[in-house]
N, C-alpha and C positions, 0 to 999 in steps of 0.2 A: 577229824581231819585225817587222810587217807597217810599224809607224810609230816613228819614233823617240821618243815620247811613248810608246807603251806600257812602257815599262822605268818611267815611275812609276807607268802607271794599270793596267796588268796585268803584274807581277810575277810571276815564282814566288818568288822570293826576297830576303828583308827583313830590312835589319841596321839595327838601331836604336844607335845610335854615343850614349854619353853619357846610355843610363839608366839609372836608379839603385831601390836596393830601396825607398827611402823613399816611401810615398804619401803622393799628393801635385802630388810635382814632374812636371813637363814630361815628360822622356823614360820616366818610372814610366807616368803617362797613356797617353803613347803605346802602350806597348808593351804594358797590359791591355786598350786598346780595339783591337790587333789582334786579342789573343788573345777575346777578346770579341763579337764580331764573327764568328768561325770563320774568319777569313781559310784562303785555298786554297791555301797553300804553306807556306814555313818561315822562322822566322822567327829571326834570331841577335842576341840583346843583345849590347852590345859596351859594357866599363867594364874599364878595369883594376886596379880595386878590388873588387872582388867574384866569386865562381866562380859563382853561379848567382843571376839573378833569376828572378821569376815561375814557377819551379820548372823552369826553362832553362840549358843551361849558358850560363854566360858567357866571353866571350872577351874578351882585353887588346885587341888589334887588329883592325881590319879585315881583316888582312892574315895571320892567325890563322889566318882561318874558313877552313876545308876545301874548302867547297861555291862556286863561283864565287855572285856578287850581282849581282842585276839592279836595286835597288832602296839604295838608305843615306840614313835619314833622321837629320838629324845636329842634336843636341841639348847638343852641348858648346859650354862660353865661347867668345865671339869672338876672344879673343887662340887659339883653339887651331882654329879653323875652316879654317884655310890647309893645315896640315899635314896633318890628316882629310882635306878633301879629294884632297891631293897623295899620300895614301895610299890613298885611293878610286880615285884614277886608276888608280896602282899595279896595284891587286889588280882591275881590267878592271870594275870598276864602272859600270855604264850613265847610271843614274838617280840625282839629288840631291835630295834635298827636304831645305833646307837653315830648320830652325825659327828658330836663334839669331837673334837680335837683335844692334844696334850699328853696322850699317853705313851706309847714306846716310844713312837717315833721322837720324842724328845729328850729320852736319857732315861738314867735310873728311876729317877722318882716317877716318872711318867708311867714304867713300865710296871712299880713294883703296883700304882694305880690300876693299871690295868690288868694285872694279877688280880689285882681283889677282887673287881669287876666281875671276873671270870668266874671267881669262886661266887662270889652272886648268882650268874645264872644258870652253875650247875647246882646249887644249893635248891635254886626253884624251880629244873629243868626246863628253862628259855632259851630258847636260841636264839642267837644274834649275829646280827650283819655291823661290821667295825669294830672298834669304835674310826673317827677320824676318814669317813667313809661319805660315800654325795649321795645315797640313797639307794633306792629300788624300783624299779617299773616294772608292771605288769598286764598287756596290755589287749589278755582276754576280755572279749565282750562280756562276760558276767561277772568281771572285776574292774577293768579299766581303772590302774592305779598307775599313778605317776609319782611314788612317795620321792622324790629328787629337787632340788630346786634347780634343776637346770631349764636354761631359758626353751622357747618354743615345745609344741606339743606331738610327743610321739606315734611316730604313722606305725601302723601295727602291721603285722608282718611274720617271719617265719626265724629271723636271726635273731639268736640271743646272743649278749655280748657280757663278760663278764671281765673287769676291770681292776687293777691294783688301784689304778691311779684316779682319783676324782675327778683331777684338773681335763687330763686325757680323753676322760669319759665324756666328758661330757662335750669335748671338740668331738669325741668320734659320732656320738650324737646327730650332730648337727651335722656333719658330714654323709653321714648314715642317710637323711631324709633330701639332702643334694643329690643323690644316687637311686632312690627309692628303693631302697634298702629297709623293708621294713621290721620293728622288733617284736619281737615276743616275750624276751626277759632281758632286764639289765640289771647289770649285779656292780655298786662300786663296793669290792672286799675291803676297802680300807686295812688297818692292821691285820685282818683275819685269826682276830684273839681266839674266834668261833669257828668259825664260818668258813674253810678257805676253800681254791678250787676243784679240789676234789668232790667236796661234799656235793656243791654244784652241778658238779658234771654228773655224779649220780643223781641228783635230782632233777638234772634236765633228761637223762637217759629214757624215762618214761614219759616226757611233757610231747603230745603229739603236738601242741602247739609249734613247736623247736623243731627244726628241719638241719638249722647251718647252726654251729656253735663258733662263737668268735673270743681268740682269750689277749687280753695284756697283762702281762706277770711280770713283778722286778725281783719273786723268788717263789720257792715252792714250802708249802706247808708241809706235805707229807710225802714225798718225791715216788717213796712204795705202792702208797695206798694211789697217787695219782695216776703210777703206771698201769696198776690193776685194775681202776674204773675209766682210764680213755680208750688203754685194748679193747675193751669190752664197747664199749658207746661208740670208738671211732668204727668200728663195723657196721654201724647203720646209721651217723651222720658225721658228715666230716667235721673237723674240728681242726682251725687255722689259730695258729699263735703268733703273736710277739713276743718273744723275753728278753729282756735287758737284763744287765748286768753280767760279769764272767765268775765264773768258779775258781777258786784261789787252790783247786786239788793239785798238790804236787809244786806248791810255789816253794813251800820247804821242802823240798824230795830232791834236790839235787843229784844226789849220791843215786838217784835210781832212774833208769831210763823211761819206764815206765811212767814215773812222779813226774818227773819232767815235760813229759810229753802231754799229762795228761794236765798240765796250767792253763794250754788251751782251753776256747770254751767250747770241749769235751761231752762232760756230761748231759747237758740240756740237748744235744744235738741225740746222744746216744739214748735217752728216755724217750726223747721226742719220737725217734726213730721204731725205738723198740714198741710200742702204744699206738702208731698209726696217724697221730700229730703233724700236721703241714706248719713247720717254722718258716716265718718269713721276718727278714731283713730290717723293716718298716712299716709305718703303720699304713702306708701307701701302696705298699706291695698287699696287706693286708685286706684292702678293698678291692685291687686287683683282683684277686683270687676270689672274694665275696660276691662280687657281681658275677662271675662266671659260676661260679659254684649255686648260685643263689637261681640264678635264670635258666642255664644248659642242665640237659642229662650229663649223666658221664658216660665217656666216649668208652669205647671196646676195647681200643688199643692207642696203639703211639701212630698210626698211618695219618698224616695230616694231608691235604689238599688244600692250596693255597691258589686263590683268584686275586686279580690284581687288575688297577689298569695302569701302573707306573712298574718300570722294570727294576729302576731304584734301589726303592721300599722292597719288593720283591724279594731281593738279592738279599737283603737285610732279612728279612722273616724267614727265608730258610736259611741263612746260618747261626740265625739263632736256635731254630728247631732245631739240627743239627746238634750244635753244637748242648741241647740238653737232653740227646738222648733220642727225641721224633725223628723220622726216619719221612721222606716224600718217595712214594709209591708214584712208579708208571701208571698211568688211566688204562682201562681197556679198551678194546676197538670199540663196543660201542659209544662210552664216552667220548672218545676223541672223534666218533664221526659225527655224534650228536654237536660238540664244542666247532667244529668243523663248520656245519652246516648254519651255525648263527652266529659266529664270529667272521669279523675280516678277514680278508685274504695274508695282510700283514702280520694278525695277533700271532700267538704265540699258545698251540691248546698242548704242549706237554706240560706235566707240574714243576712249577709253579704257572696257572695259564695265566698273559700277558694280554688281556685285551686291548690293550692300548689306550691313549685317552682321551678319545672321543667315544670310549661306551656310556651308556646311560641304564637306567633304570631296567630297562629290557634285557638288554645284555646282560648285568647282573644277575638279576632272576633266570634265565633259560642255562647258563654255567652254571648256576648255584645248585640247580637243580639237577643238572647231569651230573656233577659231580658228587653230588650228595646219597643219587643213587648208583654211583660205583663201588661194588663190593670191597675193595680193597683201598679205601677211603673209611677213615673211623670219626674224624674230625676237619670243619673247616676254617681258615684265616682267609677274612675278605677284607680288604686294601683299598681303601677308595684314598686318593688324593685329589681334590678338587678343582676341575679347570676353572673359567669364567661362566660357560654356558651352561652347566651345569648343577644344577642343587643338591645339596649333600642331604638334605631332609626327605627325600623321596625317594634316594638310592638305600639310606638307610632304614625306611619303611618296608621298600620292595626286600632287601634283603631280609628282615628281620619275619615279616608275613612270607616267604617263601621258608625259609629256617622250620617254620612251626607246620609245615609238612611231614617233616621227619623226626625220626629219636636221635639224629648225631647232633654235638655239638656243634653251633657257629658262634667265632667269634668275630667281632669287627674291628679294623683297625684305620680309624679315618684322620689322615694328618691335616692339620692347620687349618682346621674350622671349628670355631669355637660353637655356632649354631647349634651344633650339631647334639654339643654337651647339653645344653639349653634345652633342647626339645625332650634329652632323656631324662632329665633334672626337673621337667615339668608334666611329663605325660604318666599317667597313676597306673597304668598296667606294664606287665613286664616284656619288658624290653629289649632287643640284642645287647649285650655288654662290649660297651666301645672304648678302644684306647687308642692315646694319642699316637703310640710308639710298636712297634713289631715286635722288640723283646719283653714288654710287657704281655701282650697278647701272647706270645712264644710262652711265659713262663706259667704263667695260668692253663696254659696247655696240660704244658708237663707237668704240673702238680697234679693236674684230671688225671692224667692217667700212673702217675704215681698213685696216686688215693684209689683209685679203680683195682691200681694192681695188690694192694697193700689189702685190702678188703677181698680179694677173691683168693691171697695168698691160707695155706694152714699155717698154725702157730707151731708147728714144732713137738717135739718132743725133750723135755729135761729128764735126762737119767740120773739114775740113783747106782751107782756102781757101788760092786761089795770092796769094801777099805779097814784097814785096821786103825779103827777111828782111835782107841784106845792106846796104842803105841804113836799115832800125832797128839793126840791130849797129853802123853807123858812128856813129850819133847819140850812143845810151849809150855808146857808151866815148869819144865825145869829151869829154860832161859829167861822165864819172867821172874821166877824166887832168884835166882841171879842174878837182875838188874841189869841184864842184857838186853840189847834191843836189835842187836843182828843174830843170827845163828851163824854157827861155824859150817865151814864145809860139808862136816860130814853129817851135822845134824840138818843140815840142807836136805842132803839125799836121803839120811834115813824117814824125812818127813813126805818128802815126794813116792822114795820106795812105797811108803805108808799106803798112800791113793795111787798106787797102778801108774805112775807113770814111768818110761821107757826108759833105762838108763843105761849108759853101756858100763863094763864092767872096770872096774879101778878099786886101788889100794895105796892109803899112804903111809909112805917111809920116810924113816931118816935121812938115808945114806945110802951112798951106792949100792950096798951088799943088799938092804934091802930094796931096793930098785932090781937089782939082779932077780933075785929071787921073786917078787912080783912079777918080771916081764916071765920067768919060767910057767907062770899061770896064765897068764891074760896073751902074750905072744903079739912079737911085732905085725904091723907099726903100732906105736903108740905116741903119745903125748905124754908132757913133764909139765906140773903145774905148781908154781908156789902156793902153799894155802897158811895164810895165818890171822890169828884173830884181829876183826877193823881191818883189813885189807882188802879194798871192797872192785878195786881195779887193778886186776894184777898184771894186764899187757901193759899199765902204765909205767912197771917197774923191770917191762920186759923178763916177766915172770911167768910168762909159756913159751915151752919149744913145741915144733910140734914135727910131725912125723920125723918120730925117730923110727930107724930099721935093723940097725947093728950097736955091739955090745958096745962098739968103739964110740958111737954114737951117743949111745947112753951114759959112758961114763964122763964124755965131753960136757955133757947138756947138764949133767951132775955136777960136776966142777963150777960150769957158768953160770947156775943158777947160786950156788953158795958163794960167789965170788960177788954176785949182787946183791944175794942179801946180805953181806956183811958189810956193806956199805951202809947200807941202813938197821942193823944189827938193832941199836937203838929204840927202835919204833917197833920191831916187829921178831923178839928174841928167840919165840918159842915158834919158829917156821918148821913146814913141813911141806912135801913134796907128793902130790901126788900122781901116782901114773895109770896110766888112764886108755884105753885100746882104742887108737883114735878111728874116726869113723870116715870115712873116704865118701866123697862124693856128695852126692844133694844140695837141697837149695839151702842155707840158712836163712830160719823167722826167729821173729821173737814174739813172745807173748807174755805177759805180766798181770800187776793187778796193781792198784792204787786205792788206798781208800777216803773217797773222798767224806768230808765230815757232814754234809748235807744229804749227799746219795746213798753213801755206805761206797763196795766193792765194785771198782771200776775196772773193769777188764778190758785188756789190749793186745791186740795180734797185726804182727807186719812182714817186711822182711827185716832179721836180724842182721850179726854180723856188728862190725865196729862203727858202720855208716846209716846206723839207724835213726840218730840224730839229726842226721843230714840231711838223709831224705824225710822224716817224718811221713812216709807212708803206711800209713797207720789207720787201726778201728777199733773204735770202742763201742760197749754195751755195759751194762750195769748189769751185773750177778743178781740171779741167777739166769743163765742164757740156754735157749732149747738149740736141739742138732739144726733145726732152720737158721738161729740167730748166728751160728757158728759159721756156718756157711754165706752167711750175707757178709759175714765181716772178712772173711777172705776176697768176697766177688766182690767186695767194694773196693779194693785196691786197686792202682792204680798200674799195681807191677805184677796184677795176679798172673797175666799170661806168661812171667816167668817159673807160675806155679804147677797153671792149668796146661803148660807145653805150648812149646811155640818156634819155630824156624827148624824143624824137625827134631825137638830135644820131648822127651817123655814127660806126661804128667807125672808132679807128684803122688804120692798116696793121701786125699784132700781127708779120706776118711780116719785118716794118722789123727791131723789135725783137729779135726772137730772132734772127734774123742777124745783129746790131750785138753783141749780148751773147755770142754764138761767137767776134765776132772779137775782140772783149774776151778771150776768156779764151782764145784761140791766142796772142793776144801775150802774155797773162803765164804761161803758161806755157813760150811758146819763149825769155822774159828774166827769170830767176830774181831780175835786180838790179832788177826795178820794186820800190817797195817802198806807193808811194800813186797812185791815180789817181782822178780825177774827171771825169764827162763830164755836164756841169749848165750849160745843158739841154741835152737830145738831146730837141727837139723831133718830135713824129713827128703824123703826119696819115692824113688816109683812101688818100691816093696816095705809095706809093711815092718816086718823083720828088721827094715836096715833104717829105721826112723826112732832118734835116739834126742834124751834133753841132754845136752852136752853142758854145760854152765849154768848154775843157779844162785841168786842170792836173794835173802827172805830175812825181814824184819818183821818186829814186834811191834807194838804199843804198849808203852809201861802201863798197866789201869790202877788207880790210886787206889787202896783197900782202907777203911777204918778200922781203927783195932775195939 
């Protein structure tokens, strides 16, 4: 076998361990939806109660059967799943798809069970799908396997779907063949002891069968190895997901803006993102996007061209497109003389064109058509709302037979005729993809040309800057033999000095005389900073002054700063002061890291300052990030044209930025024990030169050592 994954997805031969004659049950299902199916090999029930199901003989063991097995789908009790296996092994067994239930998902014992398991089939190198899983379909002509017991029989096709959930699976299923949507592979991962979606997704990466990949995930197996095999595969077929559940990173991080911000669900967004992944919402949105993705090319660009004969609906579909980004281009003159020439005197031929609603099937087709061949059109949304005299089944035929004229997409959007679902839900060739609603249609759009843009984008470059990696490795492990888990001030900066990043110049003192003699170096204005150990917000104690200019000034700010810490003397005995050349002007960001315990190193850039909170305008990516990713997560804000200039104010230096945010993420990922960092602000400006991290704070994680 060319992959080691073929022994479950192309078998010749399949022992069904623990079916029984009763319909009904489990391995009963199984074993008539191979024979059902016409699977392309042979298949051996296995029960030691019985000599013949499904008019098969039956064998007591696996270890029975004659014919070597590339394939044992095992459908007996959990207390008996170890032994089966270890006699799978036995008898040279390739492939497991293991349906029982009982193992993690139900506690400790379950799981320490399914440990064992595992060591089983790495002991006999088998691969397996589950355990606690609904099976496998595969549904090439020279295999035609249905190993699932899900009801009805799958229409073969070019979407592979791959599953956490059995129950899910097998509604999507059926949904799937309502749509004609047909599969290539289904995968339910069950626990994914084995097996989980990464592996998959490289093993679909070659399947020419697999055109569209479809995922539901309630978590990730390997989040690294996932980002590394969907970058790669989402480049030549898209790949639409569901994930449920949120990420708990940062739900203990209080004390860090960063940790905090990143409780949102964050990370899945920023993988998905970084890998080329189309997240959606539902599993509704999910077919959305499959039927378009599945039937239309992808469009060029964002230019949509919208036909209608209700002004409505209309108004709805471009501000949906709008509002995600598509943009409606003017027609050209010869469009509009074309649209001119075959519409009424009343319609409406700028975009959105308005035929009004007594067009028919003609009308449709000669707009669809002019519009289809204007240059500056990438994409079209057709609107049919149905009067009396009119049939929705022949407008949607003429539309769909004019569409396959050309390479742009068409989508349809036909409201309040169920018919219409019917005829597409029964007719076996591919189809226009129809929705009930304009912002559905609208969003399917925009995913096309997200995924279009996402694929024709480069990936960036990750630098390697020269760092004194050896002076940061001294720092962490001082604070960790310490039993530290914040660094102090200064060991902040000497960690950052470490990796090149920008710091303006400062010194801490006692007391004023040393405050004196500091500003004689550094020279007004400056800043006055309380720094003491666990003091992690120190404007909360009104423990910065800032632009000081005169001596009188300084020694004021000196006084008011000791006159509040000795309020709190108690908490914070060993304080110190430090003064700092403040930096005038620019915009303050912030940017940080969080590590989340699933992802690893989550990295964040926004704007900074004390209302960072507030606004949560914010991006993440998961370390390590190239000078592209750096750059996405600026242009994804929302406030960037406070960055990029705007109402005649200067750009920042954006290349400050994406160089500070690289070396952010070479330090966390050359020190796997960072566990929080904050860099607020990291003021940045038009020049270079004057782009400074002004405030840092950076924790540990204690790592348990054995002696």
């Amino acid at each position: 076998m060319a992959h080691e994954l073929d022994a479950i997805f192309r078998p010749q031969t399949i022992a069904v361990i623990g079916t029984s004659r009763r319909e009904g049950t489990i391995g009963r299902e199984i074993l008539h939806n191979l024979v059902e199916f016409e699977f392309n090999g042979m298949v051996f029930p296995v029960n030691p109660g019985a000599q013949v199901i499904h008019s098969m003989k039956c064998y007591r063991s696996v270890l029975e059967i004659p014919d070597e097995i590339d394939l044992a789908i095992l459908v007996v009790p959990s207390e008996r799943v170890l032994r089966t296996a270890e006699e799978c092994g036995l008898k040279g067994v390739k492939g497991l798809v293991v349906i029982t239930a009982g193992f993690k998902e139900i506690g400790a014992r379950g799981a320490e069970l399914e440990h064992r398991l595992l060591e089983i089939t790495h002991r006999y190198r088998m691969r397996m799908i589950g355990p606690n899983c609904m099976g496998v379909i595969n549904t090439e002509a020279q295999y035609k396997m249905n190993a699932t017991f899900a009801s009805g029989i799958p229409m073969p096709g070019h979407v592979a779907f791959i599953s956490q959930s059995g129950a899910l699976g097998a509604a999507i299923l059926g949904h799937a063949r309502e749509l004609n949507l047909g599969i290539s592979k289904f995968v339910s991962v069950g626990n994914k002891a084995d097996t989980a979606a990464d592996d998959l997704l490289d093993y679909l990466k070659d399947d020419d069968e697999t055109h569209l990949i479809l995922l539901y995930l309630e978590n990730f197996g390997n989040p690294r190895r996932f980002t590394r095999v969907a970058k790669e595969l989402s480049k030549q077929k898209p790949i639409i997901a569901v994930k449920s559940g949120r990420t708990q990173a940062g739900a203990r991080a209080a004390s860090s803006h960063t940790g905090a911000l990143a409780g949102m669900d964050v990370a899945t967004d920023a993988l998905f993102e970084q890998c080329g992944v189309l997240r959606v919402s539902s599993v509704e949105e999910l077919f959305d996007l499959a039927v378009a993705f599945k039937n239309q090319p992808i469009p060029r660009g964002n230019r949509v061209g919208i036909i209608t004969n209700a002004g409505g609906p209309a108004i709805m579909a471009t501000d949906a497109c709008i509002n995600l980004g598509l943009t409606l281009p003017s027609f050209g003159e010869v469009t509009q003389a074309k649209l001119e020439s075959i519409l009424p005197e009343e319609a409406s031929i700028e975009n959105p064109v308005d035929m009004i609603g007594g067009a028919r099937a003609a009308h449709y087709a000669s707009a669809l058509e002019a519009v289809l061949a204007d240059e500056a059109i990438d994409s079209v949304l057709t609107i049919f709302v149905p009067p009396m005299v009119t049939g929705s089944l022949e407008i949607v035929e003429t539309i769909n037979r004019t569409s396959k004229q050309f390479t742009k997409p068409v989508l349809g959007c036909f409201m309040g005729r169920r018919d219409v679902f019917q005829k597409i839900e029964l007719d076996p060739g591919e189809m226009l993809p129809i929705y009930s609603y304009p912002e559905s249609a609208a969003k399917a759009l925009e995913a096309m040309v997200r995924y279009r843009n996402w694929r024709e984008r480069g990936q960036g470059q990750i630098r390697d800057f020269q760092v004194d990696r050896n002076k940061a490795e001294a720092i962490l492990n001082r604070v960790q033999h310490e039993g530290r888990h914040w660094l102090s001030d200064g060991e902040v900066a000497e960690l950052l000095e470490a990796y090149g990043f920008p710091l303006p110049p400062s010194i801490l003192v006692s007391d004023l005389a040393g405050a004196q003699a500091a500003v004689q170096e550094i020279g007004y204005p400056i800043v006055l900073k309380v720094i003491a150990p666990g003091l992690l917000h120190k404007s909360d104690l009104g423990g910065v002054l800032v632009d000081i200019r005169t001596d009188q000034e300084l020694a004021q700010g000196i006084m008011t700063l000791s006159e509040k810490m000795a309020r709190v003397e108690s908490s914070y005995p060993d304080y110190q002061i430090m003064v700092q050349k403040m930096i005038k002007g620019g915009q303050e960001t912030i940017m940080g890291m969080s590590l989340d315990p699933g992802f690893g190193p989550l990295l964040m850039f926004g704007l900074g300052g004390i209302y960072v909170e507030i606004l949560k305008d914010v991006a993440f990516r998961i370390s390590p990030i190239s000078d592209r990713s750096a750059r996405e997560m600026i242009e994804s804000l929302k406030t960037r044209d406070l960055l990029l200039g705007t109402r005649g104010e200067k750009p920042v230096h954006i290349e400050s930025i994406v160089t500070t945010l690289q070396r952010l993420s070479q330090l966390v990922s050359d020190f796997d024990i960072l566990e929080q960092i904050d860099i607020n602000p990291f003021i940045v400006s038009d020049e270079p030169e004057k782009c400074f991290v002004v405030d840092a704070r950076i924790a540990i994680r204690q790592i348990q050592t054995t002696a």
